[in-house]
N, C-alpha and C positions, 0 to 999 in steps of 0.2 A: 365810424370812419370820418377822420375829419376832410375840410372841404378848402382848397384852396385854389385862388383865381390864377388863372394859366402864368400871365406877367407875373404874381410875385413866385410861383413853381418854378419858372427864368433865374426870376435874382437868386433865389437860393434853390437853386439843384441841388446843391451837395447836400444840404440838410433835411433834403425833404428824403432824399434817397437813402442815408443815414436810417433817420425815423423808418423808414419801409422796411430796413434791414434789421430792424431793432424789433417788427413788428406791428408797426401802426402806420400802415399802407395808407393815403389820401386819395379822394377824389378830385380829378383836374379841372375847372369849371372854366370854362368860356362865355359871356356877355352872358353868366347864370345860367347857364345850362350845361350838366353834365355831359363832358367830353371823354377824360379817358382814367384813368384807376394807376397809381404808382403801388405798385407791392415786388415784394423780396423776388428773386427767381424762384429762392426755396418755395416758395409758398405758389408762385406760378407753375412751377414743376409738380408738386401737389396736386394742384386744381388739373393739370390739364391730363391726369393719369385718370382721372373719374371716366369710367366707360361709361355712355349713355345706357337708358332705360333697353332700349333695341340690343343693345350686344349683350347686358344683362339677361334678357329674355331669349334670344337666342342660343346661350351659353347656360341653358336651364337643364339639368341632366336627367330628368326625370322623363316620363313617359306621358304619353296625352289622360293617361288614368291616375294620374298622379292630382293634374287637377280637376277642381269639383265643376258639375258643369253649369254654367249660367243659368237661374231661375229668372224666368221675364213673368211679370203684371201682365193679366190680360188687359187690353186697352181702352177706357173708356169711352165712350158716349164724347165725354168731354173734351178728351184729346183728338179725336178724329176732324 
């Protein structure tokens, strides 16, 4: 992903929003540090459909036998 400083993301908006929509989304850098990410809606609308790990796990249909049950190390000498 390439990187370009906020001022010239300014002077050419139009081209950088172009390239986003062509596929080659940019990061927006301020005084060198990562500020904000130009990409397509498509591809925003994409990303923000991903349900977290939690509603994944939530939305698990199986029964508590389904999975296996944690084996724990007894605990060392060392780690105590």
């Amino acid at each position: 992903m390439r990187e370009i400083q906020l001022k010239d993301a300014k002077a050419t908006l139009s081209a950088v929003v172009d390239k986003a929509v062509a596929g080659e989304p940019a990061v927006i850098t301020r005084h060198g540090r990562k500020q904000a990410v130009i990409l397509s809606f498509k591809e925003y609308e994409r990303l923000s459909r991903v349900p977290s790990f939690g509603r994944l796990l939530a939305a698990f249909p199986g029964g508590e036998d389904d999975i296996a049950p944690r084996v724990r190390k007894p605990v060392r000498k060392v780690d105590l």
